[in-house]
N, C-alpha and C positions, 0 to 999 in steps of 0.2 A: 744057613748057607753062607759061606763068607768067598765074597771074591779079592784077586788081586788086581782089581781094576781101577784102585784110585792110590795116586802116590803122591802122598803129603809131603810137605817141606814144616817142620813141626820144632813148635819152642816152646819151651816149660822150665817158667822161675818161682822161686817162691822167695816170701818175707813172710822171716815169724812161721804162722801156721796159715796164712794164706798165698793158695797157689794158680797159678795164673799160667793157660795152656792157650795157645795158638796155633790150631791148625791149615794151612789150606793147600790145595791140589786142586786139581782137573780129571775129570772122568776119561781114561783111558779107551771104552770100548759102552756102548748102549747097555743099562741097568735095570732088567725090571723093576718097576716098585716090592716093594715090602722085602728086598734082597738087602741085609745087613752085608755092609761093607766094612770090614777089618781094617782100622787107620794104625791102630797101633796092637802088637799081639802082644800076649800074657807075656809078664815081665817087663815089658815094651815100658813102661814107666816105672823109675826106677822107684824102689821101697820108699824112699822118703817125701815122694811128692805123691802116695797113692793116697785112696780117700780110706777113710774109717770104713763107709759100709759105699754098697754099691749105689752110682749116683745115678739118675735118667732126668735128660732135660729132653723137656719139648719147646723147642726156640723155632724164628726162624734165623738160623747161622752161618747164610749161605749167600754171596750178591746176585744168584739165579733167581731171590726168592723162593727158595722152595723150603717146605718146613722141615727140619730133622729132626730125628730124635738120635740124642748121643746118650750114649753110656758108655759111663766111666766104670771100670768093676777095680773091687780089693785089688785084684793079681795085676793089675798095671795093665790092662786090655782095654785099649776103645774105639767101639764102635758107632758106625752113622746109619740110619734104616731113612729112606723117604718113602712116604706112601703113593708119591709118584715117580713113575719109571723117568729113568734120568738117561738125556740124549750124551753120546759122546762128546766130551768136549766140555761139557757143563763144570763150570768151578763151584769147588765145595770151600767156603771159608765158615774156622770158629775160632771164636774169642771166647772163653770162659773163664770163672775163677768161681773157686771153692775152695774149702777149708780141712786140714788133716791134723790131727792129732799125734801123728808122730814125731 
């Protein structure tokens, strides 16, 4: 299920072959848990900063505390799932960096 209820403000640089993504937004409307949230859609990252293979972190990425799990895919798509239901309002922040081979 993907909703449009969280709207990123999102940066993505890279040096060399390591690439460095920062997302964060606030939840627009109440999220049940295990409800994957669309941050970025297919192609949404352009060719050159996408990963080799599909990436999943389990962090916590967030200043609510709350644990996400992101995935990164090939096609430039990323999504956030929490296994807890997220109140309106709640800000989502990530810092990540990984590595591409193109």
């Amino acid at each position: 299920m993907t909703t449009s209820s969280y709207y990123p403000a999102s940066v993505i640089d890279r040096s060399a072959n390591n690439v460095y993504l920062r997302c964060a937004g606030v939840t627009q409307q109440p999220i049940a848990a295990n409800t994957e949230l669309t941050v970025v859609v297919d192609g949404g990252i352009p060719e050159a900063y996408r990963p080799d293979t599909n990436l999943i972190f389990n962090e916590d990425y967030n200043i609510a505390g709350k644990k996400l799990r992101v995935s990164i895919s090939t096609t430039g798509k990323i999504t956030y799932t929490s296994p807890e239901a997220l109140t309106s309002g709640t800000p989502l922040n990530m810092h990540l960096e990984y590595m591409t081979g193109k």
